[in-house]
C-alpha positions as CSV (number, residue, x, y, z in Angstrom):
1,X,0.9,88.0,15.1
2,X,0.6,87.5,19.1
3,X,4.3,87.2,19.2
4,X,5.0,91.1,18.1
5,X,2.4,91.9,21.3
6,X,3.7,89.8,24.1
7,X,7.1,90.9,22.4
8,X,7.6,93.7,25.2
9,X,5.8,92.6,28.1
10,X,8.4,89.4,27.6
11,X,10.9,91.6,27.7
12,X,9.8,93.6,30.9
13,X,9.1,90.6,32.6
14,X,12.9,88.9,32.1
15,X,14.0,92.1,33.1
16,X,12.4,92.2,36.2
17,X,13.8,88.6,37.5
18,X,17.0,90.2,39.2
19,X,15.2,92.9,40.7
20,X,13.3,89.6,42.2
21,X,16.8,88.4,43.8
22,X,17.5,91.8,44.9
23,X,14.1,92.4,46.6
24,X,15.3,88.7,48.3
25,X,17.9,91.0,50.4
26,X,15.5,93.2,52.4
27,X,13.0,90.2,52.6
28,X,15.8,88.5,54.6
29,X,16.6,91.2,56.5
30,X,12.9,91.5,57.5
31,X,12.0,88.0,58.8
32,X,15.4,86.9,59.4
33,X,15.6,84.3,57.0
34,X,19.4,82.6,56.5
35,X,20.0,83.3,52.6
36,X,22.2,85.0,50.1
37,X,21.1,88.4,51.3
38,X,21.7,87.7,54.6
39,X,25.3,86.6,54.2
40,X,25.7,89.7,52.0
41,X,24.7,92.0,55.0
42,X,26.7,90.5,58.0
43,X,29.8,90.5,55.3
44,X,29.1,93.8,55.1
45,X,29.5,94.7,58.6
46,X,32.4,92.5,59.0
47,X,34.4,93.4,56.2
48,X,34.6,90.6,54.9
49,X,35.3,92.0,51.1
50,X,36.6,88.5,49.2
51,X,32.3,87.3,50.0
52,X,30.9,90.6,49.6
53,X,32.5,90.7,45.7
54,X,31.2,87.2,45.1
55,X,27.6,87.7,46.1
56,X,28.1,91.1,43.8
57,X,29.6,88.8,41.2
58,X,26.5,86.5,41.1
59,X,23.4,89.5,40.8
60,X,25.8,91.2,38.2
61,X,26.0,87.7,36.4
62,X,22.0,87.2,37.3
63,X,21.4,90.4,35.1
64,X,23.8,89.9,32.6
65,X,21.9,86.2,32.2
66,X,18.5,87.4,32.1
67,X,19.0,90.4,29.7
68,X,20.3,88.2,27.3
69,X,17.1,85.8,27.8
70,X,14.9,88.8,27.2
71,X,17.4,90.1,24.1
72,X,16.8,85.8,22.9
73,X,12.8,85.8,23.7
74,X,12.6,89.4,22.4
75,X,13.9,88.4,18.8
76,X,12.4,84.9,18.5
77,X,8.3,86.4,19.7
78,X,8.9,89.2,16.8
79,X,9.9,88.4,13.5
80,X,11.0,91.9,12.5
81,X,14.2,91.9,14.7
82,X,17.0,90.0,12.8
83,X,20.8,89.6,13.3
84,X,22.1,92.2,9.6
């Protein structure tokens, strides 16, 4: 079935989403855009720990989130991974 192929290239893909947020960071950086990476790096320099844990806390939530997407899309496109 077409599930079973896309099966892993679904799972790359989902996979690859927080690298996409992280990638954000040094885009931000670059062309001094005001975003989440942004307010990660000046928190940095100011030692400002309580903000720089809560931005950590969200990309470690982001890839916890999207690894179970790809675990859910991975099991549902192929037929041969079950729960026993």
């Amino acid at each position: 079935s077409s599930g079973v192929r896309l099966a892993p290239y679904s799972f790359l893909i989902a996979l690859q989403i927080p690298a996409v947020f992280g990638g954000a960071i040094v885009t931000e950086q670059i062309f001094r855009i005001p975003g989440i990476g942004s307010l990660l790096i000046s928190s940095i320099l100011s030692n400002d720990t309580p903000v720089v844990m809560a931005v950590t806390f969200v990309f470690a939530c982001l890839v916890v989130f999207f690894n179970l997407i790809a675990d859910v899309l991975y099991g549902w496109l192929d037929p041969r991974i079950s729960l026993r």
